[in-house]
C-alpha positions as CSV (number, residue, x, y, z in Angstrom):
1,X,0.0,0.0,0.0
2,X,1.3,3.5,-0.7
3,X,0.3,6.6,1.3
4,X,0.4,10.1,0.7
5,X,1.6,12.1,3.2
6,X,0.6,15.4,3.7
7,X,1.1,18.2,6.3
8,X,-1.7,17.9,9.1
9,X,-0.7,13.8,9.4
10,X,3.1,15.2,9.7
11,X,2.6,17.5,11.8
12,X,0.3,14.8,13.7
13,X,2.6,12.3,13.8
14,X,5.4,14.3,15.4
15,X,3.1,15.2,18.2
16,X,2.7,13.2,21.6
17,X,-0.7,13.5,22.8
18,X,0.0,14.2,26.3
19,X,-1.1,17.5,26.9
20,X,-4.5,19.2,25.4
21,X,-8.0,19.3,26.2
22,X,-10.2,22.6,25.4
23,X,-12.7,21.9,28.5
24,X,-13.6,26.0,28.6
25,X,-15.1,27.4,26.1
26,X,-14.2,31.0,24.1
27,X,-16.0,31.9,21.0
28,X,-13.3,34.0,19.1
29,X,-14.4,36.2,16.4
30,X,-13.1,35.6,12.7
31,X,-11.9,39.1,11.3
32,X,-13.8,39.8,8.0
33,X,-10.3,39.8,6.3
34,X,-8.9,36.4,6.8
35,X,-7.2,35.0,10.0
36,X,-3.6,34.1,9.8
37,X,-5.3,30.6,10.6
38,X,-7.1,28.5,8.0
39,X,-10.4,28.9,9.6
40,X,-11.4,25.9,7.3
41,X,-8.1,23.7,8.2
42,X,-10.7,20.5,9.2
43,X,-12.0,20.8,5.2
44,X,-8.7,21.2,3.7
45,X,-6.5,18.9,5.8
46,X,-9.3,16.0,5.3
47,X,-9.3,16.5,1.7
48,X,-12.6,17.2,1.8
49,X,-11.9,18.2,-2.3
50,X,-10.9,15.1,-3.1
51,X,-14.6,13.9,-2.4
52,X,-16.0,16.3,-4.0
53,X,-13.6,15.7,-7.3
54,X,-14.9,11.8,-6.8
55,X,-18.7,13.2,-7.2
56,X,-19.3,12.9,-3.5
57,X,-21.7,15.1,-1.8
58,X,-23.8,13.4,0.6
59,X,-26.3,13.2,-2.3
60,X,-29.5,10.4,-1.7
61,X,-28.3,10.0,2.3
62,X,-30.8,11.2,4.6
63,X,-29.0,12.6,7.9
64,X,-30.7,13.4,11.1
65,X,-29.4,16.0,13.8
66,X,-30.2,15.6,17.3
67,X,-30.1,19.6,19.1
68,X,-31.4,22.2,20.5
69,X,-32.8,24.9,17.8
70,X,-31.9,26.1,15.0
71,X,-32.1,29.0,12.1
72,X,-32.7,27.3,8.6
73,X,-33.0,31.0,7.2
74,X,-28.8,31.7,7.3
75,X,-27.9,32.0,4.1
76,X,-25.0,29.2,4.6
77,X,-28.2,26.8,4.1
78,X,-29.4,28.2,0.6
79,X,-30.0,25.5,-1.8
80,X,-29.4,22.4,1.0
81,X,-32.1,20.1,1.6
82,X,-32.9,20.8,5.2
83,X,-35.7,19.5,6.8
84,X,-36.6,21.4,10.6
85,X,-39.3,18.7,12.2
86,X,-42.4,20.2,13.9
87,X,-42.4,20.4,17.7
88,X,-40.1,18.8,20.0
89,X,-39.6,16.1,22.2
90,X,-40.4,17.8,25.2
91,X,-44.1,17.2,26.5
92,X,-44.4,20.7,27.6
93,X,-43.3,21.6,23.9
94,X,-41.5,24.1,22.6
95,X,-40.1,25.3,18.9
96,X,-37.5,24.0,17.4
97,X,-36.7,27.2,15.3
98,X,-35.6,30.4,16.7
99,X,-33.9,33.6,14.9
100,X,-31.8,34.4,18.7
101,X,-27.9,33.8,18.7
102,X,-28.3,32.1,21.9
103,X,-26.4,29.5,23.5
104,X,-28.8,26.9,22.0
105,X,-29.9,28.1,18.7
106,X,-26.9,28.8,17.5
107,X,-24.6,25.2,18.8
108,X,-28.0,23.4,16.9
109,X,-27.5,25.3,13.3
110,X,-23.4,25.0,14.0
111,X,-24.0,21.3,13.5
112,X,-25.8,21.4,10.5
113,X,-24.0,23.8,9.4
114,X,-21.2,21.6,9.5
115,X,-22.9,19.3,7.3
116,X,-24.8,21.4,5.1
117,X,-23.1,24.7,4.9
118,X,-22.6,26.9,1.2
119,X,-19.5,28.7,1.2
120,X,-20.9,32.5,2.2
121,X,-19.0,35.4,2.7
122,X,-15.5,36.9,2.7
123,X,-14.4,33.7,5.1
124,X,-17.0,30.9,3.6
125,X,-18.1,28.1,5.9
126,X,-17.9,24.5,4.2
127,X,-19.9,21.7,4.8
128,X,-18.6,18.4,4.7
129,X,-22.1,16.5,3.3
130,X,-23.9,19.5,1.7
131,X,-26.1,17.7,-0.6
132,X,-27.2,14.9,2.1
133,X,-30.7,15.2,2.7
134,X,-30.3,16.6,6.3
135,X,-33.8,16.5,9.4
136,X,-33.6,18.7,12.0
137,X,-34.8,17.3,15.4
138,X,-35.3,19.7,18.5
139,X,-35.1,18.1,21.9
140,X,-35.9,21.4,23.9
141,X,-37.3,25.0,24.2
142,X,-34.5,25.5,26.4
143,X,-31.0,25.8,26.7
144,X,-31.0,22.6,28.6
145,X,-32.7,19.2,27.0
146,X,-36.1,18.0,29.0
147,X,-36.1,15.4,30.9
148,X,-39.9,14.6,30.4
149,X,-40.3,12.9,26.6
150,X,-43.0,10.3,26.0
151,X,-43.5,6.9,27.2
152,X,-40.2,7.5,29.6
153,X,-37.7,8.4,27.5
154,X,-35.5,11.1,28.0
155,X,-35.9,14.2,25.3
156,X,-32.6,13.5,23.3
157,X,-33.2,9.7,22.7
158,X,-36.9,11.1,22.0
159,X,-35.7,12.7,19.0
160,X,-33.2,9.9,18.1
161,X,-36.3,7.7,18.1
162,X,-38.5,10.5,15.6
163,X,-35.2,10.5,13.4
164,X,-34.8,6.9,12.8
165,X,-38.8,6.5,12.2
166,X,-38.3,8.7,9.9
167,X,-36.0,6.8,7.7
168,X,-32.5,8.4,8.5
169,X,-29.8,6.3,7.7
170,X,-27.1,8.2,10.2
171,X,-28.1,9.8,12.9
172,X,-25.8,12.9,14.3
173,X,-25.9,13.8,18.4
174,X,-23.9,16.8,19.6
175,X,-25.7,16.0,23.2
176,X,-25.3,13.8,26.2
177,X,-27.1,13.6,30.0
178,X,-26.0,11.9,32.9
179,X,-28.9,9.3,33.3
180,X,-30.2,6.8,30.6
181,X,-34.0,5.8,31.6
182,X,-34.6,1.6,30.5
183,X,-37.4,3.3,27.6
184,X,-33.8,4.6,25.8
185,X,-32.2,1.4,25.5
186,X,-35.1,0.1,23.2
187,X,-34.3,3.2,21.2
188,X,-30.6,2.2,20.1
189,X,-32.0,-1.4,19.6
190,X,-34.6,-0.3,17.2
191,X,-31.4,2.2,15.3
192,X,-29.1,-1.1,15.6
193,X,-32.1,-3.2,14.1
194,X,-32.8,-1.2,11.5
195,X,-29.1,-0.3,10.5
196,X,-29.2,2.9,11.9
197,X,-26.0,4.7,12.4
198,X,-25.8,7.0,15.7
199,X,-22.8,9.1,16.3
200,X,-22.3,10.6,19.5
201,X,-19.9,12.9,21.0
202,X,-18.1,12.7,24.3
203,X,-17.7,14.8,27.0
204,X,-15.9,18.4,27.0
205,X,-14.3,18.0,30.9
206,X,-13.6,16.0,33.5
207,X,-16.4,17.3,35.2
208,X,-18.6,15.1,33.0
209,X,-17.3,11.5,33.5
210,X,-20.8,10.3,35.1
211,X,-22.4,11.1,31.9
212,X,-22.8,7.6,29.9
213,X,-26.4,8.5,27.2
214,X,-25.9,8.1,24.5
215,X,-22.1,7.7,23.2
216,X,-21.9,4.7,25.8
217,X,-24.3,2.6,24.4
218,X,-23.7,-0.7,22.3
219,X,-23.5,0.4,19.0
220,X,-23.0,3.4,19.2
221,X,-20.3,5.4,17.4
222,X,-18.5,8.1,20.0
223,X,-16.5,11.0,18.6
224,X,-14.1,12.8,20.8
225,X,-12.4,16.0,19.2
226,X,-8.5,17.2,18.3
227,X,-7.0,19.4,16.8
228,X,-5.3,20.5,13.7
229,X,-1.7,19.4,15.1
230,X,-3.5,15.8,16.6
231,X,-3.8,16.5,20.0
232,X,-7.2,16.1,22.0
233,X,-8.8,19.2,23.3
234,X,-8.0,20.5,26.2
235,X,-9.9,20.2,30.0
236,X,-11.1,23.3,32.1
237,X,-7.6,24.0,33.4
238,X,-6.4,24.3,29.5
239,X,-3.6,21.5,30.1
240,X,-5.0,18.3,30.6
241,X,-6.3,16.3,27.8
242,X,-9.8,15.8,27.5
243,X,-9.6,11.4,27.8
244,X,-12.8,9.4,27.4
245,X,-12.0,5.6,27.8
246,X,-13.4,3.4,25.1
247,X,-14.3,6.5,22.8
248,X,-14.5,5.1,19.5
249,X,-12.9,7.7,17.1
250,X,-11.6,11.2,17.0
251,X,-12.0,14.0,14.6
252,X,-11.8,17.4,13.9
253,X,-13.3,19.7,16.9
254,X,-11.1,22.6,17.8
255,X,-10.7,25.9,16.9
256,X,-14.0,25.6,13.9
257,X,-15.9,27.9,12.1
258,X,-19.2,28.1,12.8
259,X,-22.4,30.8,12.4
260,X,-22.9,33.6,14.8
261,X,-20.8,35.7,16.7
262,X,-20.9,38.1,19.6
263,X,-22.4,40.3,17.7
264,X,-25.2,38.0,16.4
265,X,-25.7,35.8,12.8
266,X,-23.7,38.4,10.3
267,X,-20.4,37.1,11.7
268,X,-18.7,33.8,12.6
269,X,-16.6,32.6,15.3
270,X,-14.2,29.5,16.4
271,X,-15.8,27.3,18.4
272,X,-13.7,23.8,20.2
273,X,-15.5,20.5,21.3
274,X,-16.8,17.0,21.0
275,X,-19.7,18.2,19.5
276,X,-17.9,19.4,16.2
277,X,-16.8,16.2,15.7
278,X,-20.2,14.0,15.4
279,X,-21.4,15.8,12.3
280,X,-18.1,15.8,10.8
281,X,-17.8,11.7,11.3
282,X,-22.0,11.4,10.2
283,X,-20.8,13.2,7.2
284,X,-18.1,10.7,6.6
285,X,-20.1,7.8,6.7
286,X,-22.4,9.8,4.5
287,X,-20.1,10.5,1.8
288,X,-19.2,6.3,1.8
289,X,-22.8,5.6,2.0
290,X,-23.5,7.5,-1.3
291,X,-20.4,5.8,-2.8
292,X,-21.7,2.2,-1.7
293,X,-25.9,2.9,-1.1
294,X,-26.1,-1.0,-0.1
295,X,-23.8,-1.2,2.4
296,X,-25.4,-1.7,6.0
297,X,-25.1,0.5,8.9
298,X,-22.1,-2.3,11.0
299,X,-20.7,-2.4,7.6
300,X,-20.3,1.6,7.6
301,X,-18.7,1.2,11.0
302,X,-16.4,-1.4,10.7
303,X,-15.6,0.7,7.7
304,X,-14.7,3.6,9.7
305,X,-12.7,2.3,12.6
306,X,-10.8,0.1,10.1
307,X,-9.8,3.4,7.7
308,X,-8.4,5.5,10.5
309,X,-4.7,6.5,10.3
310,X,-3.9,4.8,13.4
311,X,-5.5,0.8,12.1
312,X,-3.8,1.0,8.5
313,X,-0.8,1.6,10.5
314,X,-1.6,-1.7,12.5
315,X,-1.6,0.0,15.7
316,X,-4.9,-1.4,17.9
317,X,-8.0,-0.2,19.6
318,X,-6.9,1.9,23.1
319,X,-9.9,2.0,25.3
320,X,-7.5,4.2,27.6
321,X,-5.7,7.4,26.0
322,X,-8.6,8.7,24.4
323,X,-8.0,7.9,20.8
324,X,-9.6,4.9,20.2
325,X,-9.2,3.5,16.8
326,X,-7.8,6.7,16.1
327,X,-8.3,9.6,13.8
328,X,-10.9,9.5,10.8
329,X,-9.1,9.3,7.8
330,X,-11.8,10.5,4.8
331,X,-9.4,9.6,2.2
332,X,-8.6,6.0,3.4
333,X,-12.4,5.7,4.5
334,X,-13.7,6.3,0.9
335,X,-11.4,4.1,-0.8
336,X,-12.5,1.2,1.1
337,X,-15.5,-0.8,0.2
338,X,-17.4,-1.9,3.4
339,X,-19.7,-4.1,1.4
340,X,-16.7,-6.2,1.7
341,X,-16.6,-6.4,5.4
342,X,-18.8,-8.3,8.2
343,X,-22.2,-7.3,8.5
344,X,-21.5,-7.5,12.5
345,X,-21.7,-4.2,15.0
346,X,-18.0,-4.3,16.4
347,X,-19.0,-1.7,19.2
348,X,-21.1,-4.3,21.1
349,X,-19.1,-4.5,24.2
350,X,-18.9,-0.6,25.6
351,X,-19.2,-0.7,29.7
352,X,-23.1,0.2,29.8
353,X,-23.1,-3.5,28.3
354,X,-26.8,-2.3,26.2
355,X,-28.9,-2.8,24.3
356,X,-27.7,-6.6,24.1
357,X,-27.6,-9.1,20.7
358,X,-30.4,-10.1,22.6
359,X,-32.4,-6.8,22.8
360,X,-31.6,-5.8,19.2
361,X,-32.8,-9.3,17.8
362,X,-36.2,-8.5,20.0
363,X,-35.9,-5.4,17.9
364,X,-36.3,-7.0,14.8
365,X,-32.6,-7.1,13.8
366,X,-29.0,-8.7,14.5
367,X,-26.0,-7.8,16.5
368,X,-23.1,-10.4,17.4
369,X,-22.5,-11.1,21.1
370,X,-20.0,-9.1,22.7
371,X,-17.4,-11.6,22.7
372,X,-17.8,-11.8,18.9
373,X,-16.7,-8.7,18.3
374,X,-14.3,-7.5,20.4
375,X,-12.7,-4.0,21.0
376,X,-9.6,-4.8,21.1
377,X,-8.3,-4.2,17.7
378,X,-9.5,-2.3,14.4
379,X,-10.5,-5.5,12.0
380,X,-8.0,-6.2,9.9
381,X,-9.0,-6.1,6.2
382,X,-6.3,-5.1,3.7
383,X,-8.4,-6.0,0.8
384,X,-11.1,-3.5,1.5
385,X,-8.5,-0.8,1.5
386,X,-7.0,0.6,-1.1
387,X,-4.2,3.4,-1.7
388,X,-4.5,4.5,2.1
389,X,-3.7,7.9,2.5
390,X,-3.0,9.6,6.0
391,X,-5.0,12.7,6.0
392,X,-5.8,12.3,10.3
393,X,-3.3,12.3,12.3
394,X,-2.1,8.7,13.8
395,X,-2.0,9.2,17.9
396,X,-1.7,6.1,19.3
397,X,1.7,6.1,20.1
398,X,1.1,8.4,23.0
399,X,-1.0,7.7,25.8
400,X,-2.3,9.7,29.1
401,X,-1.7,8.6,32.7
402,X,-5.1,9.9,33.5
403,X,-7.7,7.6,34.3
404,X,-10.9,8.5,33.8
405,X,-14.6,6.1,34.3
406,X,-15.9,5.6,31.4
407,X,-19.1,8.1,30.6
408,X,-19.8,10.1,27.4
409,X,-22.0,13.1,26.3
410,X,-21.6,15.5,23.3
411,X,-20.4,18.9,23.2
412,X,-21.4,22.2,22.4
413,X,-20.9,25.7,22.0
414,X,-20.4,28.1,24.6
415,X,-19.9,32.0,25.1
416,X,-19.6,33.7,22.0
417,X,-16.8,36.3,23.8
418,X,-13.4,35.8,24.2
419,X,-13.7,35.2,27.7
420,X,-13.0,32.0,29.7
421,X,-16.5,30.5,30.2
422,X,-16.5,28.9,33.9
423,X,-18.2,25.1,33.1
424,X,-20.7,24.8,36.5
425,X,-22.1,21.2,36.5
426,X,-23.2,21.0,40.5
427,X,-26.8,22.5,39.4
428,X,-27.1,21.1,36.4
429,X,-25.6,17.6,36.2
430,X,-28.7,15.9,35.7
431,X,-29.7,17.9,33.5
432,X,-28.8,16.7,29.1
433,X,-27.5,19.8,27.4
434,X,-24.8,20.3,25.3
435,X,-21.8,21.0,26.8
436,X,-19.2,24.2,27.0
437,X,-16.9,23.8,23.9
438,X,-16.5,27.6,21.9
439,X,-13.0,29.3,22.1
């Protein structure tokens, strides 16, 4: 196999991941002019262009995103199919569109942005799916997700549920809540039977380690974020890396463009978290899915987890330095065919230890046992890829002596100043939201 080698992965791959963790959360303001930064370096150092050189756009892939509110009237979104469904999945209700930069509104139109977005402006924001076929889902009127949703369930497995009824074939969370009521397990069965992708993202600080629903289900795919030069983002004290034990993959999450700014929807910012990450790895899968429509939802996982930089460099799963099977490699993921792999979940063995094989049989589908398919090691399958590139950085080789329980809950953005944003969880740790990620 050959691979091209490019600057982010070189960069990457001189880096020891020991150190960074964005846990606080700054929105900083892009100048009009252009920032001595790429403020697109996650597009460009993905080789996002290469997709869209290969025809792929997300075309034919219907996507669902699990938030808070959104604005489908930014002119980032003309021409994308988008898709805002009525209501939410509160039972007091609530809108799930709203014209207000706040805290919610604008992390729930930063993730579809991320999939959807036209290039606008004097600094254009890219999407990395933007003809995917993408449904909006609103968990809350609030800042924080409700806890009430029908029949038991809490309000962001609620929407999860309305998105795979609804046909989605990936499923995008930027959320996460401490508890995870029994009525929420049936809901990842019922994804898992149906070949429903769900992709998660982690926590944002070490404050959130109790927090398992819904990146620590069976199944499910859990995104944790890094940077341009490899390195996870950074805790609350700005030093310690951000480690979530048995995360699945990282991606892109720090230091993104997204809509809004402190001085409301004509500017952008820089925002840094888990939650960036989950759209960018749903838009991954989408891209493969529109290259190979007939491949199953385990089939687009073990896809991904066997394409990262760090497996087609043989190095294994790491349920401990926060890595995973490593960084999501879009070039090596879209030349492998996963129609060519086992049709067999390989996430079935995370700590929450559900839904079961059993459960998602019950379901009306299949999963292998646990001890089928372990998590020890990215599958090996050297036919199924071809030309790897590395275009994410390979991390592996560095681990962190922190040790962390194993939780997991999604990101989001934060204040929209450049201002440390002080991350209080004592009053609101039962509460879902997403959590502090802008800088």
């Amino acid at each position: 196999m050959t691979r091209v080698q490019d600057r982010w992965a070189l960069i990457a791959r001189r880096v020891v991941p020991v150190v960074v963790v964005l846990g606080l959360s700054l929105g900083a303001a892009v100048p009009a002019s252009a920032a001595t930064e790429d403020p697109n370096w996650w597009y460009s150092g993905m080789h996002v262009d290469d997709a869209r050189a290969e025809g792929l756009t997300g075309a034919g892939v219907k996507i669902g995103v699990v938030d808070m509110r959104i604005n489908p009237e930014l002119d980032i979104f003309s021409g994308a199919s988008l898709t805002v469904s009525p209501g939410s999945s509160c039972l007091s209700g609530g809108e799930p569109v709203s014209q207000t930069p706040d805290h919610g509104t604008t992390h729930g139109t930063s993730m579809a942005a991320l999939l959807l977005a036209r290039p606008v402006g004097e600094i254009p924001m890219q999407g990395i799916a933007p003809d995917a076929d993408v449904t909006f889902y609103s968990v809350g009127p609030g800042d924080d997700a409700c806890l009430d949703a029908p029949e038991g369930r809490s309000g962001v497995m609620d929407a999860v549920l309305r998105a795979i009824r609804d046909g989605n074939r990936i499923v995008s969370v930027s959320m996460g809540q401490e508890f995870a009521p029994e009525p929420d397990t049936a809901v990842v069965a019922e994804a898992l039977a149906r070949g429903v992708v769900i992709v998660a993202s982690t926590p944002n600080n070490s404050t959130q380690q109790t927090w398992l629903s819904p990146q620590g289900y069976n199944g499910v795919v859990s995104t944790a974020a890094v940077g341009r030069d490899g390195e996870l983002q950074r805790d609350d004290d700005e030093v310690t890396p951000v480690i979530v034990p048995g995360v699945t993959v990282v991606a892109p999450g720090v230091k993104i463009l997204r809509p809004a700014d402190s001085t409301g929807w004509e500017g952008m910012s820089l925002g840094s978290g888990s939650s960036y990450a989950a759209p960018i790895v749903a838009g991954s899968l989408a891209l493969l899915l529109q290259k190979h429509p007939s491949a199953t939802g385990n089939q687009l996982i073990q896809a991904l987890i066997s394409s990262t930089a760090n497996a087609v460099d043989g190095i294994p799963f790491d349920a401990t330095n926060g890595y995973g099977y490593g960084a999501v490699s879009l070039r090596n993921l879209l030349a492998t065919d996963p129609t060519a792999l086992p049709d067999v979940n390989p996430l079935m063995n995370k700590s929450m230890g559900v839904p079961t094989a059993e459960q998602v049989a019950a379901a009306g589908g299949t999963a292998a046992p646990t001890e089928s398919a372990p998590a020890t090691s990215a599958p090996s399958s050297p036919a199924a890829v071809a030309e790897p590139t590395s275009d994410a950085p390979s991390t592996a080789s560095g681990t962190s002596p922190a040790t962390v329980v194993p939780w997991l809950i999604g990101g989001g953005v934060g204040a929209m100043v450049i201002v440390i944003v002080v991350v209080i969880v004592v009053a609101t740790r039962t509460r879902p939201r997403p959590t502090a990620d802008n800088r």
